[in-house]
ROBA-960990 format. One line per 10 residues: number of its first residue (from 1); their letters; for each residue x, y, z of N, C-alpha, C. Coordinates in steps of 0.02 Angstrom, whole numbers, plus 32768, in hexadecimal, padded with zeros to 4 digits. Each point is the difference from the previous one (the first is absolute). Layout:
NUM) a) X,Y,Z,X,Y,Z,X,Y,Z | ...
% end
This chain:
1) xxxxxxxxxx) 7646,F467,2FC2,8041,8022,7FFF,7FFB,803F,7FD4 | 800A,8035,8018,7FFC,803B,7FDF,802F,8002,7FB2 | 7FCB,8024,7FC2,8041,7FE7,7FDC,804B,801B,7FFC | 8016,802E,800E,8047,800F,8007,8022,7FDD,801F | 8007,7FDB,8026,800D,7FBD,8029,8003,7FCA,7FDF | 7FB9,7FF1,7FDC,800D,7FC3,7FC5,8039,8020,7FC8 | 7FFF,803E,7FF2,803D,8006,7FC2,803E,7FEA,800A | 8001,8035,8058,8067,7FE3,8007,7FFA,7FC0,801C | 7FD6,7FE0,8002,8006,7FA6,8014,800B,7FF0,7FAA | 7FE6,8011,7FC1,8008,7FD3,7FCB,8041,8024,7FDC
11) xxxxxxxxxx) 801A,801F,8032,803A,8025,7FC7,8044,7FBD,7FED | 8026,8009,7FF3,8029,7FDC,7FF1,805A,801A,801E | 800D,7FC8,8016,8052,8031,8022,802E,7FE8,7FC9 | 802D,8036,8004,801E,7FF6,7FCF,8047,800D,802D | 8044,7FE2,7FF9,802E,8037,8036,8031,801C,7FE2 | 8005,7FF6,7FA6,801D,8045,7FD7,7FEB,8016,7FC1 | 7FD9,8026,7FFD,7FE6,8008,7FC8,8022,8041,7FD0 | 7FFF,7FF8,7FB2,8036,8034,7FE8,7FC4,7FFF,7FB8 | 8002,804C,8004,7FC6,8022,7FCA,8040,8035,7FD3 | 7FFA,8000,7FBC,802A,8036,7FF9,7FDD,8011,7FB5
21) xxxxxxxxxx) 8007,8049,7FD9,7FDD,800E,7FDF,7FCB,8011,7FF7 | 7FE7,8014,802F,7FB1,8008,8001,7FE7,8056,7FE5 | 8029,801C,7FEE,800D,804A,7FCE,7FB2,8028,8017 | 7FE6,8006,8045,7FD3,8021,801C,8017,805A,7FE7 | 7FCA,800E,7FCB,8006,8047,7FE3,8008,7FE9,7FB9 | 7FD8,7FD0,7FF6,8012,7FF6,7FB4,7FB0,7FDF,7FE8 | 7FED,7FFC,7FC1,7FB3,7FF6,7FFA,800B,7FAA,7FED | 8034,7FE6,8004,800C,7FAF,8001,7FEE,7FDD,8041 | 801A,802E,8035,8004,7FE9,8048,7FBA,7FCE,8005 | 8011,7FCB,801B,7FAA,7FD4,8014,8017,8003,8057
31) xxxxxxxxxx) 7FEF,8040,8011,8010,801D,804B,7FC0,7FD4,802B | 7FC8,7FFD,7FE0,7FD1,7FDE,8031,8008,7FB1,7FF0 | 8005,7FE9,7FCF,801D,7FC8,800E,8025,7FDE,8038 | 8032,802F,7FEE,803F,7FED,8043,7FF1,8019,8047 | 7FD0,8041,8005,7FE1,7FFA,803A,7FD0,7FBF,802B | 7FD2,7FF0,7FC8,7FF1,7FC5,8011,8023,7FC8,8016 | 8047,7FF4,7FD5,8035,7FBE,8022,8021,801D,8042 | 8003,804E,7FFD,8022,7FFD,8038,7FE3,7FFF,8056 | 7FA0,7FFA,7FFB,7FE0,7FFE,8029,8000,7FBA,801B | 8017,7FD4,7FBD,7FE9,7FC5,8018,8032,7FD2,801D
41) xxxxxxxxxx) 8039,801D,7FFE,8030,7FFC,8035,8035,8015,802F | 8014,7FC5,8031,801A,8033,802D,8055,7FE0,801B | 8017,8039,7FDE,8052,7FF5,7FFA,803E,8013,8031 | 8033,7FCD,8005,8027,803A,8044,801F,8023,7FDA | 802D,7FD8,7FDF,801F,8047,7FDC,7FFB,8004,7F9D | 7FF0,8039,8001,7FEB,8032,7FB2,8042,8019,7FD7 | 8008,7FDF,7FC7,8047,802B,7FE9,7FE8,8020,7FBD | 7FE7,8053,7FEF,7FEE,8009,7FCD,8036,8005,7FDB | 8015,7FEA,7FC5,8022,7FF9,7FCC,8020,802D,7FCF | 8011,803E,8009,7FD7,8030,7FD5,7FE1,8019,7FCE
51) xxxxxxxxxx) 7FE1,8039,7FF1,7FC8,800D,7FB1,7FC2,800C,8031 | 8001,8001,8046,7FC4,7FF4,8027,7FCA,804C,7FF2 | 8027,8031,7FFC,7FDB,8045,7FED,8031,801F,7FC8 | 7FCF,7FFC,7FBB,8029,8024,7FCF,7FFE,8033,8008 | 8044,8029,8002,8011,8047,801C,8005,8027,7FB1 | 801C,7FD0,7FBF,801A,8018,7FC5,7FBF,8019,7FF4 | 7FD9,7FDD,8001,7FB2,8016,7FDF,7FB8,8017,802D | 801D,8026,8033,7FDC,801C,803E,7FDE,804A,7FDD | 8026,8011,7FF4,7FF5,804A,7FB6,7FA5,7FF9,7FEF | 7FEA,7FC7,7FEE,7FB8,8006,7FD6,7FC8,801F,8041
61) xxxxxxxxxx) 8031,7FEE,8029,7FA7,8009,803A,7FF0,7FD2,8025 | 800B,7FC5,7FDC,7FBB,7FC7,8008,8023,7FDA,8043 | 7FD0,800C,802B,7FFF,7FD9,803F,7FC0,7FF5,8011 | 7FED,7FB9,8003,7FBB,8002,8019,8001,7FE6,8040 | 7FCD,7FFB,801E,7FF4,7FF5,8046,8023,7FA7,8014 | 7FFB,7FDD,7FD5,8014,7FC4,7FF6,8042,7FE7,801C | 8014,8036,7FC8,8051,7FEA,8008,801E,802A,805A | 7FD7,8032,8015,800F,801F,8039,7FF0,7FC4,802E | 7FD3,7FDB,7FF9,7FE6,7FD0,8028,8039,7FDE,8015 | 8029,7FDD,7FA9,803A,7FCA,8010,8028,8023,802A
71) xxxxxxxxxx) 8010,8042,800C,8028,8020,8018,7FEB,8004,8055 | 7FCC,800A,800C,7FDD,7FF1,804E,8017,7FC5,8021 | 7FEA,7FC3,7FD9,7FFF,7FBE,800B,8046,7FFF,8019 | 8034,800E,7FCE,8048,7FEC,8010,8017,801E,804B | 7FCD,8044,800C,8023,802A,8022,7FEC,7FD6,8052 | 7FAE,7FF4,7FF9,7FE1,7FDB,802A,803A,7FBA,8023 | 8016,7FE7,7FC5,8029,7FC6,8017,8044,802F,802C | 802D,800D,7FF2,8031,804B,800E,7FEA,7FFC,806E | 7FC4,8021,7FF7,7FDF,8010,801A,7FFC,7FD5,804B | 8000,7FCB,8002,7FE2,7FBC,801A,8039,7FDE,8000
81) xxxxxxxxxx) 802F,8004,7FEE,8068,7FDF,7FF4,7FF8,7FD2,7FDF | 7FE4,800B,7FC3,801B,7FD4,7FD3,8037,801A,7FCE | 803D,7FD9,8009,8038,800E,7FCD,8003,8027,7FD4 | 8006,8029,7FE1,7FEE,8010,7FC0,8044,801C,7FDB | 8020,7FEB,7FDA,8032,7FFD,7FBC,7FEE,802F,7FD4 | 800B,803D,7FF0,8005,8020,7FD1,8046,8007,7FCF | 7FF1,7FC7,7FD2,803E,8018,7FCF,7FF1,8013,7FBF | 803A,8033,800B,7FF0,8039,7FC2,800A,7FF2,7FB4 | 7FC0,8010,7FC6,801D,7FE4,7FC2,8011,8038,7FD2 | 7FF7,7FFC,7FC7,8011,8041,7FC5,7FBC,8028,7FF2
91) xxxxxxxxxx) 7FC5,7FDC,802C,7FCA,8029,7FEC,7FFF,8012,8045 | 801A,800B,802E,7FEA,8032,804D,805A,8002,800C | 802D,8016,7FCF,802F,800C,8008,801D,8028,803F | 7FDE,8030,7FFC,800B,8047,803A,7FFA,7FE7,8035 | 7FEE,7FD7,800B,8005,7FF2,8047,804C,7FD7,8012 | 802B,7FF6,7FD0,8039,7FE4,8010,8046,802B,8030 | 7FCC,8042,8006,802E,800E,8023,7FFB,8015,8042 | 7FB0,7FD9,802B,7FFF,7FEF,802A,800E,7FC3,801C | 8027,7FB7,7FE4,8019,7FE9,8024,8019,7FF2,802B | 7FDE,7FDC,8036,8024,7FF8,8042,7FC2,801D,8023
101) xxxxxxxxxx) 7FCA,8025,7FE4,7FE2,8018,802C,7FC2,7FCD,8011 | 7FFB,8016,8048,7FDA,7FD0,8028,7FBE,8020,8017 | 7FBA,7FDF,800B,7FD6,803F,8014,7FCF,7FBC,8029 | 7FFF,7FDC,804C,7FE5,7FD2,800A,8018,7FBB,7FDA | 7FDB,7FDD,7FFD,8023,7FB4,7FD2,8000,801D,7FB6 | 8003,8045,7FF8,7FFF,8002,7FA6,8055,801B,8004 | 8017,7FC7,7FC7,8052,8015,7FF7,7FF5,801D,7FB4 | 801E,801B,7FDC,8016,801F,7FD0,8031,7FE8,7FE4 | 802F,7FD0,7FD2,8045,7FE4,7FF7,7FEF,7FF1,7FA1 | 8044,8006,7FE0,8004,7FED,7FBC,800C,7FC2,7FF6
111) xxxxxxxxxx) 800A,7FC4,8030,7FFF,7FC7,7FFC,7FFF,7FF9,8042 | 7FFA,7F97,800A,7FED,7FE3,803A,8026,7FCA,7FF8 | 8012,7FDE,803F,8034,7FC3,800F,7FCE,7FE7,8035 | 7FD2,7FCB,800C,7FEC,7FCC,8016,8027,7FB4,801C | 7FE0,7FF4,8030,8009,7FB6,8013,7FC9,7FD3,8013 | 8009,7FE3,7FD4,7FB3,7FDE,7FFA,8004,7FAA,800C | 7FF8,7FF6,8043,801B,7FA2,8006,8033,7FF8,7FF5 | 8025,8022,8014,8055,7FF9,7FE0,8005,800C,7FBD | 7FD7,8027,7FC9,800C,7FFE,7FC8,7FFB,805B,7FF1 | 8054,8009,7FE1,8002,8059,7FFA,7FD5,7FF1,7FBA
121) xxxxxxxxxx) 7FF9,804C,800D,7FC3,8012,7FD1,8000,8050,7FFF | 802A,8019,7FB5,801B,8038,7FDD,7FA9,801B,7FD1 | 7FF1,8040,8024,7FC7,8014,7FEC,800D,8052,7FF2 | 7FDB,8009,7FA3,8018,8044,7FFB,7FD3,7FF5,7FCA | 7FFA,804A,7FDC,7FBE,8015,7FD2,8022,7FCD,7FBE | 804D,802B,7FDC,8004,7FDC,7FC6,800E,8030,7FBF | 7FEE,803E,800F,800E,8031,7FC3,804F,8004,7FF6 | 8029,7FEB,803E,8033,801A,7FEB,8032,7FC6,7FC7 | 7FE1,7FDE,8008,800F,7FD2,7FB0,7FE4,800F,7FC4 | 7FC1,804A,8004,8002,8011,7FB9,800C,8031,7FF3
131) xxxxxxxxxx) 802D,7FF7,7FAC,8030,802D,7FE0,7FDA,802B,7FFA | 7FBA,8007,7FD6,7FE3,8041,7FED,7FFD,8046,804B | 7FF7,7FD7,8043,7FF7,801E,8038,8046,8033,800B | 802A,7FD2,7FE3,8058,8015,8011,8015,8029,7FFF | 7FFB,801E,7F99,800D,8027,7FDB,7FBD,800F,7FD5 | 7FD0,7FF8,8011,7FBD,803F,7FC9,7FD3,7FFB,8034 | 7FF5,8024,8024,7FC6,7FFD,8046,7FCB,8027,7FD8 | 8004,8032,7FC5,7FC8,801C,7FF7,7FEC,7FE1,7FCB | 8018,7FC0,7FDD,7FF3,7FD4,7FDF,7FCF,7FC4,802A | 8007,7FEC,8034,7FE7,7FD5,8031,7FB6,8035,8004
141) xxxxxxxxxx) 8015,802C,801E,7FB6,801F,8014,7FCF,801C,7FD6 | 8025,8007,7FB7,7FC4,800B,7FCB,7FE6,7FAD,7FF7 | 8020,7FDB,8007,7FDC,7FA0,7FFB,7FC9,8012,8039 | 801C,8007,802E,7FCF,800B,8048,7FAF,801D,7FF2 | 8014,802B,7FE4,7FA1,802D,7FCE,7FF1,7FC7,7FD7 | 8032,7FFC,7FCF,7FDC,7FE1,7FDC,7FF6,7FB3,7FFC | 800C,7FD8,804B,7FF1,7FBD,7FFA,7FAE,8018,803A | 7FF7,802D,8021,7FC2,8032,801F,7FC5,8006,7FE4 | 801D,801C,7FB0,7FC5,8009,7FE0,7FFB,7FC5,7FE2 | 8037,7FCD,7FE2,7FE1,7FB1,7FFD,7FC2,7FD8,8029
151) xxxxxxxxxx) 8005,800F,803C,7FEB,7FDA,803E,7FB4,802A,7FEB | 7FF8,8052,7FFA,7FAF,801A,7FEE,7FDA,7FDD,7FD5 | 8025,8005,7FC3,7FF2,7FD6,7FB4,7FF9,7FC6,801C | 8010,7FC2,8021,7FF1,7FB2,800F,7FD3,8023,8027 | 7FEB,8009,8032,7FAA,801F,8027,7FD3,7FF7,7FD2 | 800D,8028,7FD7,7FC1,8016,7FD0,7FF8,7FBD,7FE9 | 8040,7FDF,7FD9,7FF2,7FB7,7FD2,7FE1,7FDF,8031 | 800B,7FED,8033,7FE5,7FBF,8031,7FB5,8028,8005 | 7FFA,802C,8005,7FA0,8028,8012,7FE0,7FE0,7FBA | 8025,8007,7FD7,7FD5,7FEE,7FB9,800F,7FAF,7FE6
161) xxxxxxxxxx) 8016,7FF5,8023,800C,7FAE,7FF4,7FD5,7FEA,8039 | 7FF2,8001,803F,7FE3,7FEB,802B,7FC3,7FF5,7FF2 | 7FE2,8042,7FE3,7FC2,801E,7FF0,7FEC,7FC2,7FC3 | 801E,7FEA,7FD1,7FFF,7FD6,7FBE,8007,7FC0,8015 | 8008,7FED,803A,8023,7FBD,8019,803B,7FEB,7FED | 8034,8029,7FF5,8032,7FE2,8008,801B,8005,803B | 805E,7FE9,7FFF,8030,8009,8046,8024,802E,7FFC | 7FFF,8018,8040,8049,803E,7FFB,8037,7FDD,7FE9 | 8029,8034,7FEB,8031,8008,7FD6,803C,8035,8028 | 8042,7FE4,7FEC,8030,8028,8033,803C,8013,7FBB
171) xxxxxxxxxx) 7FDE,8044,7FDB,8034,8016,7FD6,803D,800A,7FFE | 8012,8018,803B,8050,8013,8034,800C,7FB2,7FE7 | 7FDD,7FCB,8020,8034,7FC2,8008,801B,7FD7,7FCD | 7FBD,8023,7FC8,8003,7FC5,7FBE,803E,8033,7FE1 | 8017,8027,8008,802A,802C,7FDE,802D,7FED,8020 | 800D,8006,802D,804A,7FE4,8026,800E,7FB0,7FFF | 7FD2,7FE9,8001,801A,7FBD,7FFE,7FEA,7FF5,7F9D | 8007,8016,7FD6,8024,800C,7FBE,8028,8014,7FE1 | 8013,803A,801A,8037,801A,800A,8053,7FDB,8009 | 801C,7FE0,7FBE,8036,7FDC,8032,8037,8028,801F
181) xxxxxxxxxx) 7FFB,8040,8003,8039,802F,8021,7FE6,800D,8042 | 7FC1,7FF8,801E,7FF6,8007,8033,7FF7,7FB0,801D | 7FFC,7FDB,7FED,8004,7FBA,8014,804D,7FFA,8011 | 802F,8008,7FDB,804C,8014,8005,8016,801D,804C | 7FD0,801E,7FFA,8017,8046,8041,7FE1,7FE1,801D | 7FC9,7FD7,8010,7FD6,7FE8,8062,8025,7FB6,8001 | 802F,7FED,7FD3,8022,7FC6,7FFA,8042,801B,8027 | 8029,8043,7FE6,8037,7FF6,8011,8009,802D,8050 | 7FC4,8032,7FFB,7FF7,8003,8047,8006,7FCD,8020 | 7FE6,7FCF,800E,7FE4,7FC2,8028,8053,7FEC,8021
191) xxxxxxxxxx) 8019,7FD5,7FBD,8040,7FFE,800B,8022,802E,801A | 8019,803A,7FF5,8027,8031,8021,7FF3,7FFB,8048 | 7FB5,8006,802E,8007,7FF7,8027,8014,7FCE,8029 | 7FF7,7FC0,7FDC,8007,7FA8,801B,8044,801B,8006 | 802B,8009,7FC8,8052,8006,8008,8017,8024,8035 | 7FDE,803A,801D,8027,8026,8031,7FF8,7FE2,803A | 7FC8,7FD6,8003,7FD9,7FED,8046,8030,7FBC,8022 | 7FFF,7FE2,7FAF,8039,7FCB,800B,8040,8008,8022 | 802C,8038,7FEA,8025,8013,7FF9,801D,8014,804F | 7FC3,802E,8014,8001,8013,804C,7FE6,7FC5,8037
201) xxxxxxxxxx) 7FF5,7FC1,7FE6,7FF4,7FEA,802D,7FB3,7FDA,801C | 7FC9,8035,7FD5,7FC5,7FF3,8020,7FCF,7FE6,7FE5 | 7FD8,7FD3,802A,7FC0,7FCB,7FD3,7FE1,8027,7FD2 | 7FD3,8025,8021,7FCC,8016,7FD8,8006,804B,7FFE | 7FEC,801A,7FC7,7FF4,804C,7FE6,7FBF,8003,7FF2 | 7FFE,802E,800A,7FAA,8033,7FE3,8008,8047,7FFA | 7FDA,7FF8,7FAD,8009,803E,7FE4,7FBC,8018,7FDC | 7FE7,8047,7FEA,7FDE,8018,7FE0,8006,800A,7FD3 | 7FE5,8056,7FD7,802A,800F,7FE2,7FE3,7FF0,7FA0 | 7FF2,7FBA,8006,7FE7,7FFA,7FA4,7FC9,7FDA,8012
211) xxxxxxxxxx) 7FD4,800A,8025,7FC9,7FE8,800F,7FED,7FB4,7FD4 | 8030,7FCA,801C,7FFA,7FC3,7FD2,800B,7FD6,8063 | 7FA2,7FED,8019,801F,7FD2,803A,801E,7FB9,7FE5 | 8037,7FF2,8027,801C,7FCD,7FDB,8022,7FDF,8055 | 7FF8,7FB7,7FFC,802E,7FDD,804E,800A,7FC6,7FDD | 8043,8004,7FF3,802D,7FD0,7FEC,8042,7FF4,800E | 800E,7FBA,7FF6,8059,800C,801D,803A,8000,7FB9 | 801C,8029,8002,8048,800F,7FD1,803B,7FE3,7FFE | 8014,7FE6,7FEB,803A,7FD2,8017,8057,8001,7FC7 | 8035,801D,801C,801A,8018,7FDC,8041,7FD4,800D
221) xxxxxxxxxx) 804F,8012,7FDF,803D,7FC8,8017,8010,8009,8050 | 7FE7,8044,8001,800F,8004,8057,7FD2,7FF4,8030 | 7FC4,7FE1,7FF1,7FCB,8000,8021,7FC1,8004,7FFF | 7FCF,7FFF,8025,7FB5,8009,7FE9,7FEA,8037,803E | 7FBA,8006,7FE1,7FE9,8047,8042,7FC4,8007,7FF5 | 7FC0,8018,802A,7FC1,7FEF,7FE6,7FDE,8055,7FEE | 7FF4,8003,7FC2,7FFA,803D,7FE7,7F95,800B,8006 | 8008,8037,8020,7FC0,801B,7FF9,7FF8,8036,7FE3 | 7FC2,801B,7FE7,7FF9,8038,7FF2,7FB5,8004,8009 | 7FD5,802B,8027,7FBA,800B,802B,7FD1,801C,7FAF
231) xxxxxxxxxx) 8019,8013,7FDD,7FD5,801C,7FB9,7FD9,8045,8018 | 7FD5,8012,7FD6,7FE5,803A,8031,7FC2,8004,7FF8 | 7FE8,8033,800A,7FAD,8018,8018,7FD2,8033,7FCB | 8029,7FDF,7FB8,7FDE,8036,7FD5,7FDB,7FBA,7FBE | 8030,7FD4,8002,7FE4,7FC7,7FC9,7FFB,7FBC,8022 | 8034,7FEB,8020,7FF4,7FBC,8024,7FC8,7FFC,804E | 8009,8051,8016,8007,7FF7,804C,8002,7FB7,8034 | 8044,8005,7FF8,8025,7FCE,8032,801A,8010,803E | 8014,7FC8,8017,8035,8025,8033,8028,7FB0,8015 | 8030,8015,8034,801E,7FC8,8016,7FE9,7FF4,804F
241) xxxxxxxxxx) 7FEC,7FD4,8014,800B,7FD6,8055,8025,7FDA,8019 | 8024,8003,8034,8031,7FE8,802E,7FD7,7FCC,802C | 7FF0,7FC5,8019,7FE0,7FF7,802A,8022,7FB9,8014 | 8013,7FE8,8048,8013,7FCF,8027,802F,7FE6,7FB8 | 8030,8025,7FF7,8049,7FF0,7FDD,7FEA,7FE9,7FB5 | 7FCB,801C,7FED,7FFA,7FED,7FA7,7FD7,8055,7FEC | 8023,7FF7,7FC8,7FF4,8046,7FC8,7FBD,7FEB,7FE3 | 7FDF,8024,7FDE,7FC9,7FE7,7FDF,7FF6,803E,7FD9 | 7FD0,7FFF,7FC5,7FFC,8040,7FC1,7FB1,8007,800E | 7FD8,8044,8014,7FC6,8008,8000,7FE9,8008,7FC5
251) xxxxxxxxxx) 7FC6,7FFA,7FE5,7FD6,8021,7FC5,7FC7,8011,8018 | 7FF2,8048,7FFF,7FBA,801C,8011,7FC9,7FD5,7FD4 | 8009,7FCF,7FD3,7FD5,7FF6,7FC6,7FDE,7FC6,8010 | 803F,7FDA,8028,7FE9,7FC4,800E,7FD1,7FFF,805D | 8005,802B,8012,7FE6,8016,8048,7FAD,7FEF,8017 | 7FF6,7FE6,8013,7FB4,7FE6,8007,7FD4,8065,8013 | 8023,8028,801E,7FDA,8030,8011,7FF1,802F,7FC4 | 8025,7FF8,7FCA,7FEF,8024,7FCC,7FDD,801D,7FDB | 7FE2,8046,8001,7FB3,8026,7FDB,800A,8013,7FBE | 7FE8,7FE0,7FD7,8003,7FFE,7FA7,7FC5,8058,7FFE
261) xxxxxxxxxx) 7FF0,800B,8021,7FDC,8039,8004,8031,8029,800F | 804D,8016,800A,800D,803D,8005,8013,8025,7FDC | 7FEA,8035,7FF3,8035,8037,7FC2,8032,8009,8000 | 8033,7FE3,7FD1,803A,800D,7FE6,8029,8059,7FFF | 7FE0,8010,7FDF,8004,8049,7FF6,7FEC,802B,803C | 7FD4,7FD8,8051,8006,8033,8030,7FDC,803A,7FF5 | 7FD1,8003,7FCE,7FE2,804D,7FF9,7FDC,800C,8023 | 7FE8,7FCC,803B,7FC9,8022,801C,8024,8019,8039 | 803B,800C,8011,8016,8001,8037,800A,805C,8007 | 8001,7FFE,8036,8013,8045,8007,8044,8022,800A
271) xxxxxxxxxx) 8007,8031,7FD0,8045,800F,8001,8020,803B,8039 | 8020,7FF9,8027,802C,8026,8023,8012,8032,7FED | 8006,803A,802D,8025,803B,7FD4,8048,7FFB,8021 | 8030,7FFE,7FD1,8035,800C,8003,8036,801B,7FD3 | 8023,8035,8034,8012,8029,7FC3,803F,7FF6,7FE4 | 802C,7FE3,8032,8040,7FD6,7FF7,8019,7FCE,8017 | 8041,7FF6,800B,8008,7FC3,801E,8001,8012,804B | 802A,8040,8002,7FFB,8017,8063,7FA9,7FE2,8001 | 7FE4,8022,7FEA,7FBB,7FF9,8019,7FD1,7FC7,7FFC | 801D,7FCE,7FF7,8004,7FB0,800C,8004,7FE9,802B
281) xxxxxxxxxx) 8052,8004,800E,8033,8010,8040,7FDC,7FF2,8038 | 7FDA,804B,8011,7FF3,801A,8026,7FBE,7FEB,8003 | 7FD6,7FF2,7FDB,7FCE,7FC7,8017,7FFA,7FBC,801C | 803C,7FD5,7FEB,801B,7FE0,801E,801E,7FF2,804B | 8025,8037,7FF6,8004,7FF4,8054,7FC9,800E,801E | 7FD9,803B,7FF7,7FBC,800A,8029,7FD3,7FC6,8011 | 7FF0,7FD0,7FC2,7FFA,7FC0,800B,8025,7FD3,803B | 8035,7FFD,7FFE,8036,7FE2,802A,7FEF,801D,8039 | 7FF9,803A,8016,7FF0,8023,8056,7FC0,7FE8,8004 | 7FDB,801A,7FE0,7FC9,7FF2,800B,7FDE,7FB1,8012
291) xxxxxxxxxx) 8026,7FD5,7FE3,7FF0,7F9B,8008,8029,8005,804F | 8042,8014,7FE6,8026,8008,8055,7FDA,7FFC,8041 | 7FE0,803F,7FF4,7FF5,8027,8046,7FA2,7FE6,8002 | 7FF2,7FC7,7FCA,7FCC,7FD6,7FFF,800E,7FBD,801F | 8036,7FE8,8006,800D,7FD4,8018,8023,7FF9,8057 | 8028,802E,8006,7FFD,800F,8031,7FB0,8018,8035 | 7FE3,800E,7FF5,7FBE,8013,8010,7FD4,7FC5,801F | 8010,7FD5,7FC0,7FD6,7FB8,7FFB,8018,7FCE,8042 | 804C,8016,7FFE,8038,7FCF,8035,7FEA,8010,803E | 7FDB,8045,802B,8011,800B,8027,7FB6,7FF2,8022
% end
């Protein structure tokens, strides 16, 4: 059996899968990572979460071939009708004001309303429950650099701990989960959303947003509701799966396909020239025609 044939025979179906955070344009991104999970299966429908391309921090340059890849892959699926959910977060903001727009199975929307086995299911990024986002946005986006250049600084520590035999180390996490004001805040997020979800009616929510994956149920005087949140693609890389009516929490960590050989930091990769965000854009779709009018080709 030729091997491309053996791959999509060992892939895995999945029939909703929801990725959010994955901040592609940022030197945290583990873009080939998630390329790798996303080869290894095959989903009907994709709901990215948003944070999927950081637009705040597009400014440095850095695009490597990698993260263009995740961007192929998605488009590839697009491509072939698979579903695809684009909802918009506080890090690919600008695009909120293409909502509604449709381009093949890729929708564009600031939230999602599901029916899943008879069970509604209220799906949206999650920033808009935080205050700093509300009222100090250029307060949020100086955190944005500088939790960036956190993520460089842990690279380096895990290269020199590896090297010594020790274990990586996740500075972002040991700080946040010490922190009791940010423990406060991924606590009362949680709740806020259980309460509205309750409130309106619907089982389950999923949210992004504070990159904490979490699937649990909330249970309040008016009710209970099953709260998710997919985590993201810079410290946990997680995600969430839908499959024959049960949720489940991925961990790239725990994944049998996993290469302890890849670079963190991505330096060997080659960087893209790009000079803005149009010119992203516009690589993007070129990508998109180009898989298109590849697939069509293949069909006929």
């Amino acid at each position: 059996m030729p091997e491309n044939e053996e791959l999509k025979k060992r892939k895995r179906r999945v029939d909703v899968l929801v990725i959010s955070d994955v901040h592609l344009g940022t030197y945290g991104c583990h873009a080939k990572e998630l390329l790798k999970y996303l080869k290894s299966i095959k989903p009907k429908t994709v709901i990215l979460n948003g944070d999927i391309i950081d637009m705040w921090q597009f400014s440095k340059r850095y695009w490597p071939k990698s993260h263009m890849m995740v961007i192929h892959h998605i488009i590839k699926w697009v491509s072939k009708g698979v579903k695809v959910h684009y909802i918009t977060g506080n890090h690919d903001e600008m695009l909120r004001k293409f909502a509604g727009f449709k381009m093949g199975s890729l929708e564009i929307s600031n939230k999602l309303l599901l029916d899943l086995n008879d069970q509604k299911t209220w799906i949206f990024h999650g920033d808009v429950f935080d205050v700093t986002m509300e009222h100090s946005r250029w307060l949020a986006k100086l955190g944005a650099h500088g939790y960036d250049l956190l993520i460089l600084i842990n690279a380096a520590v895990n290269w020199f701990s590896v090297k010594v035999g020790g274990e990586k180390l996740s500075l972002s996490k040991n700080i946040k989960n010490g922190v009791k004001s940010a423990v406060k805040f991924i606590n009362q997020f949680e709740q806020t959303a259980a309460d509205i979800a309750i409130e309106n009616g619907y089982e389950t929510v999923i949210c992004g947003h504070i990159h904490q994956p979490e699937m649990r149920t909330i249970s309040t005087p008016k009710g209970q509701v099953q709260y998710l949140n997919s985590g993201d693609w810079i410290e946990n890389l997680s995600a969430l799966e839908y499959h024959k009516g049960t949720w489940r929490l991925y961990h790239y960590q725990e994944a049998d396909f996993q290469d302890e050989s890849i670079d963190e930091t991505h330096a060997e990769d080659e960087l893209l020239a790009m000079k803005d965000g149009k010119d992203l854009f516009q690589s993007i779709l070129g990508e998109f025609q180009r898989e298109s009018n590849y697939v069509i080709k293949s069909s006929k």
